[in-house]
C-alpha positions as CSV (number, residue, x, y, z in Angstrom):
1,X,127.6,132.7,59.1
2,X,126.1,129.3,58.5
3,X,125.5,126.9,61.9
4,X,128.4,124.6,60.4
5,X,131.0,127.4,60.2
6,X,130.2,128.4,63.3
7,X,131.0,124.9,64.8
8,X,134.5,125.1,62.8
9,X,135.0,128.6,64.2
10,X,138.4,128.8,66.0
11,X,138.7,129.4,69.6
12,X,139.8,133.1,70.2
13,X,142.6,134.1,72.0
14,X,142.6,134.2,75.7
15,X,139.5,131.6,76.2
16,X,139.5,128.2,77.1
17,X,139.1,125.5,74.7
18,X,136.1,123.7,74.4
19,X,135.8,120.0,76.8
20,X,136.3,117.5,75.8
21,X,133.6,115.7,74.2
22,X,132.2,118.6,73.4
23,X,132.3,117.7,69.7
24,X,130.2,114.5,70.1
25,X,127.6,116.5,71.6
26,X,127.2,119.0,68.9
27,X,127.2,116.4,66.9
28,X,124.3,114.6,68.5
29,X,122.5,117.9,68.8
30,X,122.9,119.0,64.6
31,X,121.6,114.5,64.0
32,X,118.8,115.5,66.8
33,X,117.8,119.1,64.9
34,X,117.8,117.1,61.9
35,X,115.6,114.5,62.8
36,X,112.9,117.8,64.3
37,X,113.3,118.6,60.4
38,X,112.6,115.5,59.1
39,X,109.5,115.0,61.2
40,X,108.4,118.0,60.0
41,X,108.8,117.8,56.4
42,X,106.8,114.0,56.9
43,X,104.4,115.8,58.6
44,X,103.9,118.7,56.0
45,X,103.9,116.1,52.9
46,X,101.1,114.2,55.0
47,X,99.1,117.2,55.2
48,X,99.6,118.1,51.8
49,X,98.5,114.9,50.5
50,X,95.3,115.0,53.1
51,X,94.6,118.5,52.0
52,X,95.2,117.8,48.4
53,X,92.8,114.2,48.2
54,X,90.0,116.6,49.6
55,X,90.6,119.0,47.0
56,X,90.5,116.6,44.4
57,X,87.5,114.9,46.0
58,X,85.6,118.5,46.3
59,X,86.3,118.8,42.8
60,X,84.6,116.0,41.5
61,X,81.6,116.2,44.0
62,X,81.2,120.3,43.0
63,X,82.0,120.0,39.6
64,X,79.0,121.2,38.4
65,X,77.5,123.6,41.1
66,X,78.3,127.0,42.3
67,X,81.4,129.3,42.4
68,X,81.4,129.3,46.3
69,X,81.7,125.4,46.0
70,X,85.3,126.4,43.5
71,X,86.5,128.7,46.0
72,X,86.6,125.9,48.4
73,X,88.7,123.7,46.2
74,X,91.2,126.8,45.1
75,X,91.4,127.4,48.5
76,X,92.7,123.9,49.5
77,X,95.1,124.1,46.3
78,X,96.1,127.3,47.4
79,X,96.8,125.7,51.0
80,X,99.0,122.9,49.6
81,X,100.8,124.7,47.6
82,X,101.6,126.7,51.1
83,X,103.2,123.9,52.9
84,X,104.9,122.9,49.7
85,X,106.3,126.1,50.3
86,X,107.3,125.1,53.6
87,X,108.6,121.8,52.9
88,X,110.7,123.8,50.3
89,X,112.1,126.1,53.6
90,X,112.5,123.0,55.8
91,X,114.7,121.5,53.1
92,X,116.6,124.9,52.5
93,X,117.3,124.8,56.6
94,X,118.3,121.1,56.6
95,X,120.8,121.1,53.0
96,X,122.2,124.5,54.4
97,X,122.1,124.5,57.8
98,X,120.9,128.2,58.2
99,X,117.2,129.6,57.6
100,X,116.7,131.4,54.6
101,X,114.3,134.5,54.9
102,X,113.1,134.1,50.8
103,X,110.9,130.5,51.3
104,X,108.9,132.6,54.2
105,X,108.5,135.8,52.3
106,X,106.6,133.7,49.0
107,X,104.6,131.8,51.7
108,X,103.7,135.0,53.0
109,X,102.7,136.4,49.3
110,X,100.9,133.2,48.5
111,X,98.7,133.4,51.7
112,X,98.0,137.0,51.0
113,X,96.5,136.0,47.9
114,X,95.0,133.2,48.9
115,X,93.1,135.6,51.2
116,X,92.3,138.2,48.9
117,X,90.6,135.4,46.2
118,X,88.4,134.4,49.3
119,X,87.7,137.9,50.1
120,X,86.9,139.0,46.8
121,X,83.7,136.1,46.4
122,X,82.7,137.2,49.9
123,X,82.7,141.0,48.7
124,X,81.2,139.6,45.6
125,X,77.9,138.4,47.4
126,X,78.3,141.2,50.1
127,X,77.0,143.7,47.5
128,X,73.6,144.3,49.1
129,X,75.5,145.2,52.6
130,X,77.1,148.3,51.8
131,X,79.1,147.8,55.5
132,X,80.1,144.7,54.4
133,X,80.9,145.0,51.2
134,X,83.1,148.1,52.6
135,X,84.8,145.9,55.2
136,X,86.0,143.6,52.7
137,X,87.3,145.7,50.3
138,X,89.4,147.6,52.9
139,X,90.8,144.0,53.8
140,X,91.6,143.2,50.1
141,X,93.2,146.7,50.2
142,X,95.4,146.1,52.9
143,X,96.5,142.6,51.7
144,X,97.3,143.8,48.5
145,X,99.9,146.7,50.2
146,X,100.7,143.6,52.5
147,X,101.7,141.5,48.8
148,X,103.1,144.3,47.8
149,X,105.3,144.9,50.7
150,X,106.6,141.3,50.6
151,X,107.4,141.1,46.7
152,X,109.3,144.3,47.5
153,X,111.1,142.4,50.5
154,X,112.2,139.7,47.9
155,X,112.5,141.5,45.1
156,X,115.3,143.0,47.6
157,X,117.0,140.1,48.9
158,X,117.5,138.9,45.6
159,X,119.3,141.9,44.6
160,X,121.2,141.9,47.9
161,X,122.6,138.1,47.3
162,X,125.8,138.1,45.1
163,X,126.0,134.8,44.1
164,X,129.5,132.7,43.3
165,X,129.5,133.2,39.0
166,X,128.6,137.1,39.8
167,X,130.9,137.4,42.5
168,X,133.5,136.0,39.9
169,X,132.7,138.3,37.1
170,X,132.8,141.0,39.1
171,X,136.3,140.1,40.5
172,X,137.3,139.8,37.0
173,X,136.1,143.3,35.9
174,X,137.6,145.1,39.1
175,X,140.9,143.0,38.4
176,X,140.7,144.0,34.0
177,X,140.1,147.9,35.6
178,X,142.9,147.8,37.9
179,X,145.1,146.5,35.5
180,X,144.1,149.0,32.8
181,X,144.2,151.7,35.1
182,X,147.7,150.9,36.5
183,X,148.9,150.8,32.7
184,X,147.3,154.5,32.2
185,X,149.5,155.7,35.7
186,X,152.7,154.5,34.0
């Protein structure tokens, strides 16, 4: 249940109703929540514009030198495109007034991988430390399961959703079956 239709829920039986007034102040709390979102979605879009000039300006001062310098720059590509996944999730929360598990779950796979490209260069030019080298390819492993894991967990909740046009359709089939099956019983 969404935080709106839980303001509109009615009073049970057998409890008192709410004070008076008592709408104006959820009211004022939903407008203050709002405005904590707002904040932070300015706040995200500043740091993604911060992140992604330094990209952009590591890009043209590296553009010809070594891979380690490019790791730097998909790494700060890879870090806006994280809080552009979070604005996304912020937005979610403020149109539909409830948090929405999916947004955090691809954040999750995209910082995974973000990782695991770091981790690999580091492996990379760990090769002459077999300890190392070993350590970071145990850490790859388990954020690989990790990405795994989480594209399983949405993979899931996509399934789980019914959305209005399928709910329909399937209305329509169960309502065609009844029918046909209440002809056959005559």
């Amino acid at each position: 249940m969404s935080r709106r239709e839980a303001d509109r829920t009615p009073v049970a039986e057998g409890t008192a109703p709410p004070e008076p007034g008592a709408g104006r102040a959820m009211r004022a709390l939903r407008w203050a929540e709002d405005g904590v979102y707002y904040a932070m979605a300015l706040v995200l879009l500043a740091a993604s514009a911060v992140v992604l000039f330094f990209a952009l300006e590591s890009f043209v001062r590296v553009a010809d030198e070594t891979e380690t310098a490019m790791l730097e720059v998909l790494d700060a590509l890879l870090l806006v495109f994280i809080f552009v996944e979070l604005l996304y999730a912020v937005r979610v929360t403020i149109t539909r007034h409830e948090i929405a598990a999916e947004p955090f779950l691809l954040i999750g796979i995209i910082a995974s991988i973000k990782e695991i490209v770091v981790l690999s260069v580091e492996a990379a030019g760990a090769v002459g430390d077999l300890s190392l080298f070993d350590d970071r390819l145990a850490l790859i492993a388990v954020l690989g399961g990790v990405t795994f894991l989480l594209a399983l967990a949405v993979l899931l909740l996509r399934r789980s959703q019914v959305y209005p046009d399928e709910r329909r359709r399937t209305e329509d089939v169960e309502r065609a079956a009844d029918a046909v099956a209440g002809e056959e019983a005559r």
